[in-house]
N, C-alpha and C positions, 0 to 999 in steps of 0.2 A: 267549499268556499262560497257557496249561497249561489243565488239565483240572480241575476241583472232583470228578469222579465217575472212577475207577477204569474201572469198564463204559465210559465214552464214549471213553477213552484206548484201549483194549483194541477196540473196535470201531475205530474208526480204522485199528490195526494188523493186524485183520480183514482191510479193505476194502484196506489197500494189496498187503498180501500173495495176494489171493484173484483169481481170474481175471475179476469183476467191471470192466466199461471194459476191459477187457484185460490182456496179462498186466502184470506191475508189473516193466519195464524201467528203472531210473532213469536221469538224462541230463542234464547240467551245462543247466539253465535259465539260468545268468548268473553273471558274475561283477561283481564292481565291485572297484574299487581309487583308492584317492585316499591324500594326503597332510598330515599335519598337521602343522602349529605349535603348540605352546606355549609361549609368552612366561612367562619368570620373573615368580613374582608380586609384589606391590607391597611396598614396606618393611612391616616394624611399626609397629604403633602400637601402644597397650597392651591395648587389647581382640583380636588376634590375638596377640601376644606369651603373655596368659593361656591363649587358646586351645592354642595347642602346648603351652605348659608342662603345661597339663592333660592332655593328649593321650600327650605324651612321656615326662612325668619324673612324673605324678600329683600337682603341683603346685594347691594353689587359686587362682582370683584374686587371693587377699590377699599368700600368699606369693611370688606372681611378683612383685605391686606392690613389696612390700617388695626383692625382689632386685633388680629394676630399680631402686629408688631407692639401693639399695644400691653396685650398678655404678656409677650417676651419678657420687654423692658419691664413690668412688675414681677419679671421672675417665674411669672406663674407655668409657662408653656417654652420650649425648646424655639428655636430661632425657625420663622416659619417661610423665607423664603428658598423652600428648598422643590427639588423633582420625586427626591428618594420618599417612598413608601414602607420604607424599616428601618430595623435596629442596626447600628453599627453589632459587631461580638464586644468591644469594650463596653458598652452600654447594658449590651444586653446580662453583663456579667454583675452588674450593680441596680440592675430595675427593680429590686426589692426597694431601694430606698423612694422611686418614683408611687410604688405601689403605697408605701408603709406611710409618705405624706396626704396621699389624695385619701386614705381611709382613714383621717382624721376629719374629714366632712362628713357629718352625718349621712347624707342623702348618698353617699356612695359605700360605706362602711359595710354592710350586710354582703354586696359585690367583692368587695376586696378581702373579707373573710372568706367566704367561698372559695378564693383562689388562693388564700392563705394555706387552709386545710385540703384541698388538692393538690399543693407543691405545683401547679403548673408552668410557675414562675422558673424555677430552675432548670427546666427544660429548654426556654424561650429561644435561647441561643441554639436549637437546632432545629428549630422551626425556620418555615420562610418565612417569615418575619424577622428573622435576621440576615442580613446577608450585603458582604461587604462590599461585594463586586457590583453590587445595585446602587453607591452610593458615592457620588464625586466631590462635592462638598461637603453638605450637609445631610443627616438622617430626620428620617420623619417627624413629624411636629407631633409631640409628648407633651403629658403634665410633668414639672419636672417635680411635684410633690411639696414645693415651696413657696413661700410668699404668699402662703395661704391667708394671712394676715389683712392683704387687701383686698380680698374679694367682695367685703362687705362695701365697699368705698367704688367697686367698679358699677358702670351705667347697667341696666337689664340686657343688653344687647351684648354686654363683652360677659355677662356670667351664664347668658345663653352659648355665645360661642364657646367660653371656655368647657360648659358640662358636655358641648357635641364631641368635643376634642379625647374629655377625659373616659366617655361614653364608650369611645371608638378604642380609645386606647384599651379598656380594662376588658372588651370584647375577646381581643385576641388569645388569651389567655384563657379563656373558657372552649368545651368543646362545640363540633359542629353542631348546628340544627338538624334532626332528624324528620323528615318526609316520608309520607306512607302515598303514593299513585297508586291510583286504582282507575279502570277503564273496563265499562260496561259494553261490548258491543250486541247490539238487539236485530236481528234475523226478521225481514220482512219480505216475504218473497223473492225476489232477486237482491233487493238492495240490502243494503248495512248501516244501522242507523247509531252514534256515540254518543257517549255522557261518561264525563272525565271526571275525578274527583281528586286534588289533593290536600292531604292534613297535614299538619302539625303534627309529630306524637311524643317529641323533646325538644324543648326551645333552644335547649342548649346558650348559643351566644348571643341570642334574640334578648332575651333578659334581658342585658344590659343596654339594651335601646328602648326600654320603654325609659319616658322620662317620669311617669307616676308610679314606678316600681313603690311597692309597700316599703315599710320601717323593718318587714321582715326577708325581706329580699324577694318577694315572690310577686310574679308577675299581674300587676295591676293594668286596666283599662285604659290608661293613657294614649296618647298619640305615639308612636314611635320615630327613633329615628333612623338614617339611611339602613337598609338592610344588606347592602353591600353596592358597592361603588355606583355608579347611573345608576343601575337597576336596581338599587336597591327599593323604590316605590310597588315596583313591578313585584318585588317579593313580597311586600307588605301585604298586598290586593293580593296574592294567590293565597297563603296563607292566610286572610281573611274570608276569603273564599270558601277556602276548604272548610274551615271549622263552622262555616255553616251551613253545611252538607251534611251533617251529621247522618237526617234519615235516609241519601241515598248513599252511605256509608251500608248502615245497618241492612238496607236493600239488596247490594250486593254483597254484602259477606251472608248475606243468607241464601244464596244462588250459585247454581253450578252449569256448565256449559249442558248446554240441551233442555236443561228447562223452558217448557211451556209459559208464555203470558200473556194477559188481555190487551187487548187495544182498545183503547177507553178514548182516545182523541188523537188525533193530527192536527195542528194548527200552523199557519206563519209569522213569522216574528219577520218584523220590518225595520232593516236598518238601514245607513247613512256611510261610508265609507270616508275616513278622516284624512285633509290635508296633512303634509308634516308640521310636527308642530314649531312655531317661530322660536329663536333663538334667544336663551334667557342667558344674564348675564353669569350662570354657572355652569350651560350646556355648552357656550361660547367657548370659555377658558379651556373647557374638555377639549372641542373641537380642535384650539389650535393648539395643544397640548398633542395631540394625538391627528395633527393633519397628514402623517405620512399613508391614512386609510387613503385618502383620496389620488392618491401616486399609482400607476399602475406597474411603472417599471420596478421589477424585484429589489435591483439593486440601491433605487434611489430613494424606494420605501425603505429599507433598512437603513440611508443615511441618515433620515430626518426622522427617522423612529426615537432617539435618543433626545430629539430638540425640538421637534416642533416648531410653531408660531410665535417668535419671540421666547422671554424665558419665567422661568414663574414671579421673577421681581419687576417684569415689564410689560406683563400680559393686560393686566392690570387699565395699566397708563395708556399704552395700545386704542384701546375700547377707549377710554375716558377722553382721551384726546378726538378723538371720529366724532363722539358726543359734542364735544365743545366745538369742532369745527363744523357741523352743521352735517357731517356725511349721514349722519344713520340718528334715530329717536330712542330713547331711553323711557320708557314706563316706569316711573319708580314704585312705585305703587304692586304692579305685577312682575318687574323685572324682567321686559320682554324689550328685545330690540326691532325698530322699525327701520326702513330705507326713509329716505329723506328725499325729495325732488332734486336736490343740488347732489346728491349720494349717486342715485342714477345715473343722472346726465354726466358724474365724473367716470363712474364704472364704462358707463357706454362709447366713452372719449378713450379708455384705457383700452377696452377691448377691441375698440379697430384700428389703434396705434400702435400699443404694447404691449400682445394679451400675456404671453409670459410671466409678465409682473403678475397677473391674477391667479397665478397656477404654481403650491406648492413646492412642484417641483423644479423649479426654478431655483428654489432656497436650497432645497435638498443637493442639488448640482453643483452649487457654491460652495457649501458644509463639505462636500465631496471631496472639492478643490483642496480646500483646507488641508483635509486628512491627509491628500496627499505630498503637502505640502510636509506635515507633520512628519509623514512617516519615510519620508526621502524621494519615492519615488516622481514629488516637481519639484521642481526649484522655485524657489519665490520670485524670480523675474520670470518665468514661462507661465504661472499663474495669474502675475499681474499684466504682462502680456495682453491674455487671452483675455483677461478682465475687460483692459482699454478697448481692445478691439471690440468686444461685442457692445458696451457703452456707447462704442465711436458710433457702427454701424447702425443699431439701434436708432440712437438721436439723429442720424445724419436721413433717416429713413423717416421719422417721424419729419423732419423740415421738412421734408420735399413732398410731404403728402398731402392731400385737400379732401377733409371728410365733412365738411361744412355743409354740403347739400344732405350727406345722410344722416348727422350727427341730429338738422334741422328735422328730418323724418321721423326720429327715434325721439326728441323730445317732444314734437306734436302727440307720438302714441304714450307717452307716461304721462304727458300735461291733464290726461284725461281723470286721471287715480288722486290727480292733488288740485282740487280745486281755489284752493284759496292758495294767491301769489306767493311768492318767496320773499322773507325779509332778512335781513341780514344786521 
């Protein structure tokens, strides 16, 4: 994990180079080699859909909502306020005709023959990519292969959205990426020194993410897109990685464990340890999409697993509305969210009155309610009951309290980060 002190790095490189244990011969201690898969990730739904568009094109939540619903109603894309990430089986029994519209675009045609003369389409339905139990409304946002007609009339920004859409769609259908790891360890006296290497050696479903794929389907220099869900950047950058490692490819497949090697240098490489990075408006959506991570109770994780923070038709508006009222800043430019000095001072009023409200699991415990409400085991007055009571107690506890001296404390100490006053 590196060094915090300069001096300990530098002793280190002392003891390896010094006649200390002996002389410092180094000497292939190991190698390992394996092979990976990576399976195409799961369709869209609208809370990843925002995520890329943020990512890619600096798009907010609201604006990708609006572009998706705007694809819709031109027919061109499936209804995209949905959670589900697949195919219904009724769907997936007719996706030839999704497939047999979208390869009447030139810039995808080569892709969709591909998966023509594979038959991979016939399969679909028993892949996860289908699967009915995943889906309570609506299924995943698809080309529906139609209305092809208007794309030439759509803005740059909705026939961007729509080719991420169709991109991700025509992935699934293709096989996994294939990975070659490889892992050199070098023997230096006592210690053990690595160098990692992974390639590329089948793109497999990557293909279909370059967006300068050639006229003949094969894979051109372009920018890519997501390579699977968040992390799909993270995959881009190791796979770009790898493939330029070529010569310490060739290095270790020409070596076997116990071989002799020279030591030609030691040096240190000097880095910087990264805060987390700030909240963009398509990490956001993930985040309350998927806030049940931050629950530590099992059970109450598993309630708010299914729902999250609001729903993917309000997650949206959520955000957009904090913006207009002054709680948090909006970058439109980078798509990053800031606090705002009135954001603070209300955060810090809530969490010495009513920290609850700030914490997940609070939502999770309700949704709970619900279910149980649903599945008989409360009745709908001992629910709302419990409701009133905690509301009552809650507010009645908030009257009677006086944080005005500390409230004063807490925004002396943020007054410091926002120098210029508050206008409203």
């Amino acid at each position: 994990n590196g060094f915090r002190k300069k001096e300990d790095a530098e002793a280190l490189i002392s003891y390896l180079t010094s006649a200390e244990d002996g002389a410092p011969s180094p000497f292939v201690r190991g190698i390992t080699k394996k092979q990976e898969k990576k399976n195409p990730p799961l369709l869209y739904n609208l809370a990843e859909l925002q995520n890329d568009c943020s990512r890619f094109f600096k798009l907010s939540p609201d604006q990708t909502l609006d572009a998706a619903q705007t694809l819709y109603e031109r027919k061109l894309t499936t209804y995209p306020r949905t959670d589900a990430r697949v195919l219904s089986s009724a769907v997936a029994k007719e996706i030839d005709h999704n497939l047999k519209g979208v390869g009447n675009l030139p810039q995808f045609r080569p892709l969709v023959r591909t998966i023509a003369e594979s038959g991979s389409w016939k399969s679909i339905g028993r892949t996860r990519y289908t699967n009915d139990k995943a889906i309570t409304d609506h299924y995943a946002i698809i080309p529906t292969g139609e209305g092809l007609g208007a794309l030439k009339s759509l803005t740059p920004t909705l026939q961007k959205v729509y080719e991420l859409i169709v991109r991700r769609f025509l992935s699934v259908f293709y096989p996994a990426a294939v990975f070659d790891k490889m892992s050199l360890q070098v023997g230096i006296k006592k210690e053990t020194l690595t160098a990692s290497l992974r390639v590329c050696k089948e793109k497999g479903y990557l293909v279909c993410l370059d967006r300068e794929s050639g006229p003949d389907g094969e894979n051109g220099n372009g920018k890519k897109f997501s390579g699977g869900d968040a992390s799909g950047q993270k995959e881009e950058n190791q796979e770009n990685a790898g493939n330029a490692g070529s010569d310490l490819e060739t290095l270790i497949k020409g070596l076997k464990k116990g071989d002799p090697l020279t030591l030609r240098e030691l040096e240190i490489k000097e880095g910087e340890t990264s805060s987390p990075k700030r909240y963009t408006g398509g990490s956001m959506i993930l985040t309350m999409e998927n806030a049940g991570q931050f629950i530590e109770d099992d059970e109450l994780r598993e309630q708010i697993k299914g729902a999250g923070i609001g729903t993917s038709a309000t997650r949206a508006g959520i955000l957009e509305k904090l913006v207009n009222n002054q709680y948090i800043n909006l970058n439109s430019k980078t798509q990053v969210y800031t606090p705002t000095q009135l954001g603070e001072m209300i955060y810090d009023t809530v969490f010495l009155s009513l920290k609850p409200l700030l914490e997940p699991k609070l939502t999770a415990s309700w949704e709970k309610g619900l279910s149980q409400v649903a599945e008989g085991s409360t009745t709908e007055e001992e629910y709302r009951d419990k409701l009133d009571d905690y509301v009552t107690r809650r507010t009645n506890a908030v009257k009677a309290s006086d944080y005005q001296e500390l409230l004063r404390q807490m925004y002396q100490n943020t007054a410091q980060f926002y120098p210029k006053a508050m206008h409203f």
